[in-house]
Structure formats: structure tokens, C-alpha cells
C-alpha positions in Angstrom: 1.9 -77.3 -9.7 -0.5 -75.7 -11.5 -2.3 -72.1 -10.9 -5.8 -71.2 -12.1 -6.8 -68.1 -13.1 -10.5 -68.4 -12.6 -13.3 -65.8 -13.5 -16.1 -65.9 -11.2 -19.6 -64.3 -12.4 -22.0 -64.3 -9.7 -25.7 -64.9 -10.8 -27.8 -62.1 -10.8 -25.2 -59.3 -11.1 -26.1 -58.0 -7.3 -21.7 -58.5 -7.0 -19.3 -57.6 -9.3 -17.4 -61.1 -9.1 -13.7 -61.6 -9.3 -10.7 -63.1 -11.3 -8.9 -65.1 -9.1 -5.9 -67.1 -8.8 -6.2 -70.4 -7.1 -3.5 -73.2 -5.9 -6.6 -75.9 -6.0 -9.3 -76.6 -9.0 -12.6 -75.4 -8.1 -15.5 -77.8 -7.8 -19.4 -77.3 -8.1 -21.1 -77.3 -4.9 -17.4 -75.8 -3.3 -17.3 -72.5 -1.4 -15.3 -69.4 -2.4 -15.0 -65.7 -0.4 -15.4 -63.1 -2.5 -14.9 -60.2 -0.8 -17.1 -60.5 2.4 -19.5 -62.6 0.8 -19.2 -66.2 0.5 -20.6 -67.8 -2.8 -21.4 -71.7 -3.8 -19.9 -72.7 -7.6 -23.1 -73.6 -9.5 -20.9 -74.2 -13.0 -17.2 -74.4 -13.9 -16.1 -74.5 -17.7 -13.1 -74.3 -19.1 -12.0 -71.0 -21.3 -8.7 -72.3 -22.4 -6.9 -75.6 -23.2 -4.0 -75.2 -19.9 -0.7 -73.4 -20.5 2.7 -75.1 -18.9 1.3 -74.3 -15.2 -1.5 -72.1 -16.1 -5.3 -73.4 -16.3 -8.5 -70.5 -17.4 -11.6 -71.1 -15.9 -14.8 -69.7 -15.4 -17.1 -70.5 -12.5 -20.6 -69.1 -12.2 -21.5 -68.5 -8.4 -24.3 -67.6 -6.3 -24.5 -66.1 -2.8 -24.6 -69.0 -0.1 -28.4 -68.7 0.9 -29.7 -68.8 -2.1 -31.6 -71.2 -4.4 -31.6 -69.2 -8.1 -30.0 -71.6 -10.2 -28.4 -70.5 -13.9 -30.1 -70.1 -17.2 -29.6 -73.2 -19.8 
């Protein structure tokens, strides 16, 4: 099974964001709780080739609501 450490940035910098360790891969257009909030993954990239059971990602996320999308 793996485990993956994701970082989550949240567009805008209004939240701090999290690091995170997850049981399933996020997806774009999934759902995550951060804190109270809830956020939508707009981007998911990979920081690191995985590690035996370990996986690094970074997902950028915006507040559910919202319609910003991230800079190209």
C-alpha cells in the first residue's frame, strides 16, 4: 500500500495549506478538508520519483466556491 505525503498550496495564499498524508492518490477536480475549509485540487504534480511505499506530491487547491484558476 502506498502513503502520500502531499503538499497542498491553496491559491491565493488567504490559507496557509497543509502537508498531508493520504491512504488514496489525489485527483483534480477531488475534494480535500483542510482544516474547516473544504478545497477542490485544481493541479497535482509529482515532487519525487516514489520511495518503497512512499509517493511526494503537490496539489494546488482552491476554496470550493470559487472560480480563480492557477497561473500558467
Amino acid at each position: 500500500m502506498t502513503t502520500y505525503k502531499v503538499s497542498y498550496v491553496v491559491i491565493g495564499g488567504e490559507h496557509p495549506g497543509a502537508i498531508a498524508n493520504e491512504i488514496e492518490r489525489p485527483c483534480v477536480g477531488g475534494r480535500v478538508r483542510i482544516g474547516r475549509g473544504t478545497f477542490e485540487i485544481v493541479e497535482i504534480h509529482e515532487v519525487l520519483p516514489p520511495r518503497e511505499d512512499f509517493a511526494f506530491l503537490h496539489a494546488t487547491v482552491r476554496p470550493v466556491g470559487t472560480t480563480e484558476q492557477p497561473a500558467e
